[in-house]
CHARMM-style PDB file with segment names, atoms N, HN, CA, C and O in Angstrom:
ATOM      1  N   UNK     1    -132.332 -92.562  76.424  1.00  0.00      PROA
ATOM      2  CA  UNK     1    -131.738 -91.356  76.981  1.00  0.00      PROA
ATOM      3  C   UNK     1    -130.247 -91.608  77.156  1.00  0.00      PROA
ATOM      4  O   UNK     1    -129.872 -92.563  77.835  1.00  0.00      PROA
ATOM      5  N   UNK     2    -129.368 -90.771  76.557  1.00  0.00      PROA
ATOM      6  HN  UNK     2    -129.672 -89.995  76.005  1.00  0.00      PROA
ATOM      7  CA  UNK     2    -128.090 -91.045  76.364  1.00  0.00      PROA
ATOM      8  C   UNK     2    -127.446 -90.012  78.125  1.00  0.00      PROA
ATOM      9  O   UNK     2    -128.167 -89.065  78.439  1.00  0.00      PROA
ATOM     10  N   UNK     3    -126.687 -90.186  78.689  1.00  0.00      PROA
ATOM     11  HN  UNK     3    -126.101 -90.956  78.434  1.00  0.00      PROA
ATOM     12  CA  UNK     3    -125.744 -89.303  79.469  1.00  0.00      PROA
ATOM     13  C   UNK     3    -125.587 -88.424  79.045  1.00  0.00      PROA
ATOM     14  O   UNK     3    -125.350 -88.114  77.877  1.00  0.00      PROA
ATOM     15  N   UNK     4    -125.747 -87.577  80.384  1.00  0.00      PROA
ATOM     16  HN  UNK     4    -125.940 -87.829  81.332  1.00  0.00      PROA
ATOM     17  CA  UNK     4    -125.247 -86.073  79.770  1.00  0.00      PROA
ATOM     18  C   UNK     4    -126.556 -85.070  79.127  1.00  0.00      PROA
ATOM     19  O   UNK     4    -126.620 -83.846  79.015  1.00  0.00      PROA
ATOM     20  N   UNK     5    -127.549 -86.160  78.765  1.00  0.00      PROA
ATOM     21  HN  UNK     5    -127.497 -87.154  78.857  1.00  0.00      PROA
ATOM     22  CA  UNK     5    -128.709 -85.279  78.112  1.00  0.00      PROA
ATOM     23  C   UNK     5    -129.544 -84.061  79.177  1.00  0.00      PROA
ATOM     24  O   UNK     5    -129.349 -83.890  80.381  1.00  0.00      PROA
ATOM     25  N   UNK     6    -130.104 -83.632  78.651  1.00  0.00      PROA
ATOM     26  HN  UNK     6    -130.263 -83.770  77.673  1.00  0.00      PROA
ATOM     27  CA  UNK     6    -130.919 -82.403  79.194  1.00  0.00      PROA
ATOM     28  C   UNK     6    -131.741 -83.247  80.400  1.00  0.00      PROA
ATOM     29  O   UNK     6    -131.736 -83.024  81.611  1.00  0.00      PROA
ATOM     30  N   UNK     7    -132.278 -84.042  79.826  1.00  0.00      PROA
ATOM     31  HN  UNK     7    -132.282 -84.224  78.843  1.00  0.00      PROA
ATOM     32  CA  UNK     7    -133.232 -84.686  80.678  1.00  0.00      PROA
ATOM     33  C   UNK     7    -132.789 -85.380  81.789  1.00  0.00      PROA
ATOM     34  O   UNK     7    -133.382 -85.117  82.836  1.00  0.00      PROA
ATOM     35  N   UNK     8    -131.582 -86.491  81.850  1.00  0.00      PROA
ATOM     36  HN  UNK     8    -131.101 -86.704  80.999  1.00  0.00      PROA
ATOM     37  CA  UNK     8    -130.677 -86.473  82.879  1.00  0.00      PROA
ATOM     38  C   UNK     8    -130.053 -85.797  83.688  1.00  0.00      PROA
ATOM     39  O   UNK     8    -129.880 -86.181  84.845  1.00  0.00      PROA
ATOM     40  N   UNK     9    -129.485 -84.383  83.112  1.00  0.00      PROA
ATOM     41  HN  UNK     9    -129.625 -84.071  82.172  1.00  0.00      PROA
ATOM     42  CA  UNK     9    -129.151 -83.935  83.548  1.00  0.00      PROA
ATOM     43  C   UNK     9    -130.336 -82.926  85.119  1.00  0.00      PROA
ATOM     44  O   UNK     9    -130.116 -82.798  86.324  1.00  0.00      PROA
ATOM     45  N   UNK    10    -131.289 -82.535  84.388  1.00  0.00      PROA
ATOM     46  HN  UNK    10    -131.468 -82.638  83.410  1.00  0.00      PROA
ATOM     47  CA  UNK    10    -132.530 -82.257  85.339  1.00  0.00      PROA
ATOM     48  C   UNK    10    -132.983 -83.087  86.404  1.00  0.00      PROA
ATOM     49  O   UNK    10    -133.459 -82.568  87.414  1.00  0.00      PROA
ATOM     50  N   UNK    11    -132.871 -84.492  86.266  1.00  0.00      PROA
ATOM     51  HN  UNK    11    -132.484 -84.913  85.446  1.00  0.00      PROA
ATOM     52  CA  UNK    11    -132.760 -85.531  87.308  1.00  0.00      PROA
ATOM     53  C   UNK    11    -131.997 -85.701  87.889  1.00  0.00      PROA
ATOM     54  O   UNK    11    -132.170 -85.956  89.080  1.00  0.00      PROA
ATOM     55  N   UNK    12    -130.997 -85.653  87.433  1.00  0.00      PROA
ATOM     56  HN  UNK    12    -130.856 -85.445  86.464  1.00  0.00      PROA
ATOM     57  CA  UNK    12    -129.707 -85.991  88.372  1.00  0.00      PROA
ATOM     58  C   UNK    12    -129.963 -84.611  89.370  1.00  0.00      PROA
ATOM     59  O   UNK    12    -130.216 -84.989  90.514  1.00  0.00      PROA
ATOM     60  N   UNK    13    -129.965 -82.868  89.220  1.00  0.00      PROA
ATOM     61  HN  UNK    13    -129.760 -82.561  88.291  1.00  0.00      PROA
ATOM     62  CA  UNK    13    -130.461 -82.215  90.236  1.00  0.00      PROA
ATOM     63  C   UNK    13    -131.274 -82.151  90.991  1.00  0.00      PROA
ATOM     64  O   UNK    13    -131.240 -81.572  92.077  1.00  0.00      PROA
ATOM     65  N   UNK    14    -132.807 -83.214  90.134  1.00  0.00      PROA
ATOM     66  HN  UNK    14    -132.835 -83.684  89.252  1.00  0.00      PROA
ATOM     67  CA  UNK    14    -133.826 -83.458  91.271  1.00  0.00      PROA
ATOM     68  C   UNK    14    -132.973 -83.838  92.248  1.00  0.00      PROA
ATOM     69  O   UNK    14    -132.628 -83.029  93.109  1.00  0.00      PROA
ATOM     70  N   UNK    15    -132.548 -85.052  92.239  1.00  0.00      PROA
ATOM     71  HN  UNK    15    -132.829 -85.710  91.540  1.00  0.00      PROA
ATOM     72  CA  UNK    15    -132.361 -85.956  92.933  1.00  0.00      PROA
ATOM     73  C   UNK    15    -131.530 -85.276  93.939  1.00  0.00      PROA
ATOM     74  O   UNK    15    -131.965 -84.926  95.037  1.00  0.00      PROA
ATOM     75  N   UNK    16    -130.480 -85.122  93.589  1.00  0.00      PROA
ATOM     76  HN  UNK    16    -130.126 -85.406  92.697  1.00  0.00      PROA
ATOM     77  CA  UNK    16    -129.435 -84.290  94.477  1.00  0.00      PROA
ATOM     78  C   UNK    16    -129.937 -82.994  95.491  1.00  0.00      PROA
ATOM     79  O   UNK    16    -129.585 -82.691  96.631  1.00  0.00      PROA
ATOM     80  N   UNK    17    -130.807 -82.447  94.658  1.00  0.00      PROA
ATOM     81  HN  UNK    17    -131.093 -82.694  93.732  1.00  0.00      PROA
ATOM     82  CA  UNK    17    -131.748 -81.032  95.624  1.00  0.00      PROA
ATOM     83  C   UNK    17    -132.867 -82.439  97.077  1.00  0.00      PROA
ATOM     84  O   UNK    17    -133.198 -82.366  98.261  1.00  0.00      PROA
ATOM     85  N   UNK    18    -133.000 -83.361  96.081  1.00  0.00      PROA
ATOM     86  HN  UNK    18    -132.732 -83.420  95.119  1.00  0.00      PROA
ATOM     87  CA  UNK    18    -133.830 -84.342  97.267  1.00  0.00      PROA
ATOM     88  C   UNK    18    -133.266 -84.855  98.337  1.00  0.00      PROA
ATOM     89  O   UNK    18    -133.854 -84.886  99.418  1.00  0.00      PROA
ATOM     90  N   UNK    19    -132.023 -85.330  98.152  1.00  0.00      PROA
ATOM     91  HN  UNK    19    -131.545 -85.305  97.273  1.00  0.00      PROA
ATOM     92  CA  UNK    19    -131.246 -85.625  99.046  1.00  0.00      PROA
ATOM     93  C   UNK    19    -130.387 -84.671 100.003  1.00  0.00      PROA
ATOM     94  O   UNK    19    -129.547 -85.062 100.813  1.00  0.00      PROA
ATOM     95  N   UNK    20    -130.706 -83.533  99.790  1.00  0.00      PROA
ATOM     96  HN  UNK    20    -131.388 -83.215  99.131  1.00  0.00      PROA
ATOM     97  CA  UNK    20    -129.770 -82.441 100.832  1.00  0.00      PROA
ATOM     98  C   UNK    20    -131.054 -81.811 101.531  1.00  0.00      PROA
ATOM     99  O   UNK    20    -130.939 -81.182 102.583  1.00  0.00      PROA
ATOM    100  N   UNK    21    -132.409 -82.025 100.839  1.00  0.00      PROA
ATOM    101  HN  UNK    21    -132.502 -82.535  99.985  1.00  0.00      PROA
ATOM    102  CA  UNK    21    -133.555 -81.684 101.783  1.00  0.00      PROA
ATOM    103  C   UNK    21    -133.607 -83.137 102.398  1.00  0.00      PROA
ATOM    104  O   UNK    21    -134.629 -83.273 103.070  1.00  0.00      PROA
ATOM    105  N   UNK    22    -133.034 -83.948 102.378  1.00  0.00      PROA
ATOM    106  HN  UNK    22    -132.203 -83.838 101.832  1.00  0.00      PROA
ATOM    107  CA  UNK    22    -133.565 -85.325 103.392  1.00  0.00      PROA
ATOM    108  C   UNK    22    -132.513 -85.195 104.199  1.00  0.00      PROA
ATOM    109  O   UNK    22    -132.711 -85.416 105.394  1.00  0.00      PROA
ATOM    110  N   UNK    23    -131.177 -84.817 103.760  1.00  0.00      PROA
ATOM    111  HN  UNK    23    -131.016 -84.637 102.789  1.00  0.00      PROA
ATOM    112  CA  UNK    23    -129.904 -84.857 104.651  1.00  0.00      PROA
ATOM    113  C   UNK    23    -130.475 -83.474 106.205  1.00  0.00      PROA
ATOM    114  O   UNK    23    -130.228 -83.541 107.409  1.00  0.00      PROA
ATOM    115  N   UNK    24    -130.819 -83.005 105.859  1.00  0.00      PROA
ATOM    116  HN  UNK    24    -131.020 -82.950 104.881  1.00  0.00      PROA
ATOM    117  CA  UNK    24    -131.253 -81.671 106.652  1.00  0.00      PROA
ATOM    118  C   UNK    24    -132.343 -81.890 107.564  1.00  0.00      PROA
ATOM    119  O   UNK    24    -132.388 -81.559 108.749  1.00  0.00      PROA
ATOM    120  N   UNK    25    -133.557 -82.714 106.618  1.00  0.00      PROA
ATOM    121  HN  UNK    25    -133.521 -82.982 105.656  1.00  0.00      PROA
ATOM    122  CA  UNK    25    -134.483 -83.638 107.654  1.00  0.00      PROA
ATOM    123  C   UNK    25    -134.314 -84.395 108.751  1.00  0.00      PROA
ATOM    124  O   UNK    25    -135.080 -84.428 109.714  1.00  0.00      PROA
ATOM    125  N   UNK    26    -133.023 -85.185 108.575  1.00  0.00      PROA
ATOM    126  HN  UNK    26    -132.401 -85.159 107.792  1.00  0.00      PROA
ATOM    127  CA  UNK    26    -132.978 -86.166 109.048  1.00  0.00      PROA
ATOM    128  C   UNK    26    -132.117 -85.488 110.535  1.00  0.00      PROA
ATOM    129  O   UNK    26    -132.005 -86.171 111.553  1.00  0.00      PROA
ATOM    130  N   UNK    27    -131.472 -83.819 110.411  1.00  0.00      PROA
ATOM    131  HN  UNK    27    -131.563 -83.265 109.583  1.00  0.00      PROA
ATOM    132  CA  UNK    27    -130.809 -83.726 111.597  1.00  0.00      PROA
ATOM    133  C   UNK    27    -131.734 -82.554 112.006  1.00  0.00      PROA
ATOM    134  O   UNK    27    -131.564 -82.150 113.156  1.00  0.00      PROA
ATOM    135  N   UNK    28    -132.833 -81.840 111.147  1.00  0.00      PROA
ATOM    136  HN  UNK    28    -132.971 -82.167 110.213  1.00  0.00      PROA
ATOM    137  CA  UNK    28    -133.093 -81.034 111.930  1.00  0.00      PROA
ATOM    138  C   UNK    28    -134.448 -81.056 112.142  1.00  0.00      PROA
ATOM    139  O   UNK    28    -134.726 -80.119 112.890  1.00  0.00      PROA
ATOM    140  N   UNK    29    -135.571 -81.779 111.790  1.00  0.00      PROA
ATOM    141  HN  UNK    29    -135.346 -82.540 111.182  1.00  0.00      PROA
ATOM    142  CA  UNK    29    -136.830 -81.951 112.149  1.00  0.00      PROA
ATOM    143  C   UNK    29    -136.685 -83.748 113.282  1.00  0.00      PROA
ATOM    144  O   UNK    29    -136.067 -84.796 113.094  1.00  0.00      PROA
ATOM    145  N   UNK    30    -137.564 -83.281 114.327  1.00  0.00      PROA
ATOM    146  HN  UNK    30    -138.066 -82.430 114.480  1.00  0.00      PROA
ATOM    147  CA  UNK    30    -137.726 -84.598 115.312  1.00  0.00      PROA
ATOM    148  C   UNK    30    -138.840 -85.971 114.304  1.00  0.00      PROA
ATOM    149  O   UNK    30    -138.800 -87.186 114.499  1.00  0.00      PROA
ATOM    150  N   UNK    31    -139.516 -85.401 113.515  1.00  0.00      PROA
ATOM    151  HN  UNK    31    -139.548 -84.414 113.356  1.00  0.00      PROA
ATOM    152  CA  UNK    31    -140.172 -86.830 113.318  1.00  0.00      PROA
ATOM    153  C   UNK    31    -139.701 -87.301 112.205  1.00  0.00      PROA
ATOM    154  O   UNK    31    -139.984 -86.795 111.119  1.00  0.00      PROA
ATOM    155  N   UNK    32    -138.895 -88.368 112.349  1.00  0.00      PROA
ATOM    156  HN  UNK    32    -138.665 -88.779 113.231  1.00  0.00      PROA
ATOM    157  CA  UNK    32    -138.201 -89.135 110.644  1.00  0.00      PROA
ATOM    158  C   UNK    32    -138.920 -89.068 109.638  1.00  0.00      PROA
ATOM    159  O   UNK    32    -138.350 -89.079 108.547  1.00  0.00      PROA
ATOM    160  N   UNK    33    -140.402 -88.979 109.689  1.00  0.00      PROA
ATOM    161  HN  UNK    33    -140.865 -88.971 110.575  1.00  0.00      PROA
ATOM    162  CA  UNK    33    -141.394 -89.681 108.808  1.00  0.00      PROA
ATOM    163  C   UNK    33    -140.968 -88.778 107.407  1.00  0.00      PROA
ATOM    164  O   UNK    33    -140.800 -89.330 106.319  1.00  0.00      PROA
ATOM    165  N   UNK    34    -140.797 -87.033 107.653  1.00  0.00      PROA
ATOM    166  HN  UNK    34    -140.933 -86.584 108.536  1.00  0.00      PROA
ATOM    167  CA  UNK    34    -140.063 -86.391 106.778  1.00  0.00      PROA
ATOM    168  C   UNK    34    -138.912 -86.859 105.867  1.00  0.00      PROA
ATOM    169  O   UNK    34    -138.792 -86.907 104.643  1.00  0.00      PROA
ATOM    170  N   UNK    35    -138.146 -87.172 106.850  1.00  0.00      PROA
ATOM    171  HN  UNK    35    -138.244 -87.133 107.844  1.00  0.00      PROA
ATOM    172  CA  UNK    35    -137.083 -87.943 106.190  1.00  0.00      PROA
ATOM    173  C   UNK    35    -137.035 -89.264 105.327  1.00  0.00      PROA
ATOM    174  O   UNK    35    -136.438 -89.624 104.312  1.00  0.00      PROA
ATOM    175  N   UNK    36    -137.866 -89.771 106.129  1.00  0.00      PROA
ATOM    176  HN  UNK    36    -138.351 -89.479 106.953  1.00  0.00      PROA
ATOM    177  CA  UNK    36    -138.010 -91.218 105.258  1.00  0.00      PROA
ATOM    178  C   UNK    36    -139.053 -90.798 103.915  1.00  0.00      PROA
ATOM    179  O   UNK    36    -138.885 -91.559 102.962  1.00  0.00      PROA
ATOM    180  N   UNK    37    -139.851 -89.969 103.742  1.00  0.00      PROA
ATOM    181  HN  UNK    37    -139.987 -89.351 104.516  1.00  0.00      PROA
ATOM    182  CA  UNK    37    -140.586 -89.576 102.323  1.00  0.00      PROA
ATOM    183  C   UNK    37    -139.999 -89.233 101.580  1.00  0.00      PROA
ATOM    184  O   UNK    37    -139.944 -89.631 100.416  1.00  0.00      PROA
ATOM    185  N   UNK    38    -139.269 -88.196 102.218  1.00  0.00      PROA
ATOM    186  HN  UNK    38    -139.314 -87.873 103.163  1.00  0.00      PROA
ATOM    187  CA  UNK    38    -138.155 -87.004 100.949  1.00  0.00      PROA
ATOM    188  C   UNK    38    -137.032 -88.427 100.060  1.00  0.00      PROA
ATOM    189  O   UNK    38    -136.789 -88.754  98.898  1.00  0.00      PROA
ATOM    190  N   UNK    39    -136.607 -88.926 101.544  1.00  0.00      PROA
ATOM    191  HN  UNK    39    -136.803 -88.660 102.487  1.00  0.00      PROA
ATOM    192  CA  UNK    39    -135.597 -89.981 100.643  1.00  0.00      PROA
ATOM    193  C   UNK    39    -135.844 -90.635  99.634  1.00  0.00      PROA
ATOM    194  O   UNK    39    -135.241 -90.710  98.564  1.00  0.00      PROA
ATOM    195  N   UNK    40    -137.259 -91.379 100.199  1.00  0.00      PROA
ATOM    196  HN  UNK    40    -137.749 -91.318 101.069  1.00  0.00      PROA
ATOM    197  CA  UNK    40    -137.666 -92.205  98.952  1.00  0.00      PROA
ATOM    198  C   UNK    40    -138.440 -91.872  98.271  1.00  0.00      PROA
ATOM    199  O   UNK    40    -139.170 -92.789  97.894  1.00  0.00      PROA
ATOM    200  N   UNK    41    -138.722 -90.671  97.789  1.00  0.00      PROA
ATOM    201  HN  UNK    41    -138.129 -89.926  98.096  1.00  0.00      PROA
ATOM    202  CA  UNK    41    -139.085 -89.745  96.809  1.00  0.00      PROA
ATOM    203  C   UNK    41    -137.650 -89.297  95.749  1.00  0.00      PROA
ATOM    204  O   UNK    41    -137.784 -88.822  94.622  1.00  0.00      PROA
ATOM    205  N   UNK    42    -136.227 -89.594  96.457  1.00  0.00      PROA
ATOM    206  HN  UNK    42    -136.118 -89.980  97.373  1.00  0.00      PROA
ATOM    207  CA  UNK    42    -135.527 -89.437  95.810  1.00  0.00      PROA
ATOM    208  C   UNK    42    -134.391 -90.645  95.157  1.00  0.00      PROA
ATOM    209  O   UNK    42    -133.598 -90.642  94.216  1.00  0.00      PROA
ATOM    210  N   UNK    43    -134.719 -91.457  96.012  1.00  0.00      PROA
ATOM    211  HN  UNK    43    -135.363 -91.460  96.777  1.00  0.00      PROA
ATOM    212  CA  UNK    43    -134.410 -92.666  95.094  1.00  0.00      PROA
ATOM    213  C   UNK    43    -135.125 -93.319  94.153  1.00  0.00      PROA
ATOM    214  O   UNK    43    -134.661 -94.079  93.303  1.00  0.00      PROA
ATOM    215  N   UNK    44    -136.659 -92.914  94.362  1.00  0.00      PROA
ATOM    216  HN  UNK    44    -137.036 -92.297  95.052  1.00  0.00      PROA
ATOM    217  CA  UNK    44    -137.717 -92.935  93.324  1.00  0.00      PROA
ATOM    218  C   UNK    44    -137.000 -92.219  92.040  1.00  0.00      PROA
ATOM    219  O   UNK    44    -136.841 -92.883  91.016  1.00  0.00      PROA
ATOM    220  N   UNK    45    -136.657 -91.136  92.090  1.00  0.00      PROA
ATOM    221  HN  UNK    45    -136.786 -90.596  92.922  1.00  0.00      PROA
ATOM    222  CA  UNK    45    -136.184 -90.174  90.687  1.00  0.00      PROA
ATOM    223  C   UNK    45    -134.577 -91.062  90.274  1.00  0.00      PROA
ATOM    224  O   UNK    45    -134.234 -91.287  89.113  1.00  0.00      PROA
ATOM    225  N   UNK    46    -134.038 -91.329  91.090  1.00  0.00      PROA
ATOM    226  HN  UNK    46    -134.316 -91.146  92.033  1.00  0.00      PROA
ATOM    227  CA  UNK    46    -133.000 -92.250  90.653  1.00  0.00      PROA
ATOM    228  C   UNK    46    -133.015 -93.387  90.104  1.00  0.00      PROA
ATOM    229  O   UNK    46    -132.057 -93.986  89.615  1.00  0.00      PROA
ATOM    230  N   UNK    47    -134.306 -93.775  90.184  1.00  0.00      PROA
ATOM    231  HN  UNK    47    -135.084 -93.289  90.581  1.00  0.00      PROA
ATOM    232  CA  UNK    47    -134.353 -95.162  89.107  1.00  0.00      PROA
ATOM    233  C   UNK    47    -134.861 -94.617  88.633  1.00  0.00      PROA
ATOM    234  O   UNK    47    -133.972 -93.780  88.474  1.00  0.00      PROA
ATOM    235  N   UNK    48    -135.700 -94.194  88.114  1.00  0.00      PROA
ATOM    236  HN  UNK    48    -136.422 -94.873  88.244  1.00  0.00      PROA
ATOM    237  CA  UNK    48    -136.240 -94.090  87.196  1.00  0.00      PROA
ATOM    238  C   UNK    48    -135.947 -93.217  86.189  1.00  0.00      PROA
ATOM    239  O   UNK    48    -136.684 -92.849  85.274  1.00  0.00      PROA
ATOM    240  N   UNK    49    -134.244 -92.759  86.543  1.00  0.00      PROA
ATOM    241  HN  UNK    49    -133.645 -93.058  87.286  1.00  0.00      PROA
ATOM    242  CA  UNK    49    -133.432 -91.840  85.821  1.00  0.00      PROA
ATOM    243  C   UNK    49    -132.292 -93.100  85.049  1.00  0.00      PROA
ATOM    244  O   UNK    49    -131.702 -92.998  83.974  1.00  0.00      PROA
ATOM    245  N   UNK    50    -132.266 -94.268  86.052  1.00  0.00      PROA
ATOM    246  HN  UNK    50    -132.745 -94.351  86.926  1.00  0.00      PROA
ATOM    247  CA  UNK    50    -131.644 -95.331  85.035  1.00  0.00      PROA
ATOM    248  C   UNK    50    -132.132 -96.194  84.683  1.00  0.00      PROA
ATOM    249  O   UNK    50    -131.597 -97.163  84.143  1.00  0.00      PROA
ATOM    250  N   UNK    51    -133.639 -95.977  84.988  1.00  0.00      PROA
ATOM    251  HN  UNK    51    -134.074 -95.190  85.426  1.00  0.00      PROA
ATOM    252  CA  UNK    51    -134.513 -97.060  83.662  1.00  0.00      PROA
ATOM    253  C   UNK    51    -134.745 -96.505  82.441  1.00  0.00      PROA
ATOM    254  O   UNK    51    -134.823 -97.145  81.393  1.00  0.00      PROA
ATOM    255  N   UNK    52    -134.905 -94.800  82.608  1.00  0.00      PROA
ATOM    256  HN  UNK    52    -134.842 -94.280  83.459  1.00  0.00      PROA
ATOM    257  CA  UNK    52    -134.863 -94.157  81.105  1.00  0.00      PROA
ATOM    258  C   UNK    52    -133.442 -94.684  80.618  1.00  0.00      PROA
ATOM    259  O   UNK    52    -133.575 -95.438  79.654  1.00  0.00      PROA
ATOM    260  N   UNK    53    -132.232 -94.516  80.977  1.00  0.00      PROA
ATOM    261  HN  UNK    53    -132.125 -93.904  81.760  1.00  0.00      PROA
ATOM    262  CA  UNK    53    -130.767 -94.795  80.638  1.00  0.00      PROA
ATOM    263  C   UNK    53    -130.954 -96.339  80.028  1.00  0.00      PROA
ATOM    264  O   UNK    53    -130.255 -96.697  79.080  1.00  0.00      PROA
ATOM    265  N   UNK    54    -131.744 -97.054  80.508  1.00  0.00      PROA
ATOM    266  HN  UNK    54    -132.312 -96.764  81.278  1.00  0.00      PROA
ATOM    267  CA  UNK    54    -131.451 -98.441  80.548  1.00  0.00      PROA
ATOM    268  C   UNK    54    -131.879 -98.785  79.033  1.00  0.00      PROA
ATOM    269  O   UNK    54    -131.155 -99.002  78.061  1.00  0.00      PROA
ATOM    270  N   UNK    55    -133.782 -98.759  79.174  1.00  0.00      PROA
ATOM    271  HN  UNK    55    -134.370 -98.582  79.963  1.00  0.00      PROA
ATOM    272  CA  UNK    55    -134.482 -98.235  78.304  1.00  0.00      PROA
ATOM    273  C   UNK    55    -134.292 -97.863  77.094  1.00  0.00      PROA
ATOM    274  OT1 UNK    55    -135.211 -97.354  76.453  1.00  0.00      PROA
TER     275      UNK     55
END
């Protein structure tokens, strides 16, 4: 998967839509546990957006 591709490019918005629902978790729901899933649900899509790259 080269940069810039379709498919990167769709990950890279997962990721980013994941992280502004964890940023929002983290100040506006009381139990972290939200927060701590969403996050690492979205650093999950981040590697595995530069192991396709790597790959």
């Amino acid at each position: 998967m080269k940069r810039g591709s379709k498919i990167d490019d769709i990950l890279s918005l997962i990721f980013i839509l994941l992280a502004v629902a964890a940023g929002i978790c983290f100040f506006a729901v009381n139990d972290r546990m939200a927060f701590w899933l969403i996050g690492g649900i979205a650093v999950v899509f981040r590697l595995i957006q530069y192991m396709l790259r790597f790959f």
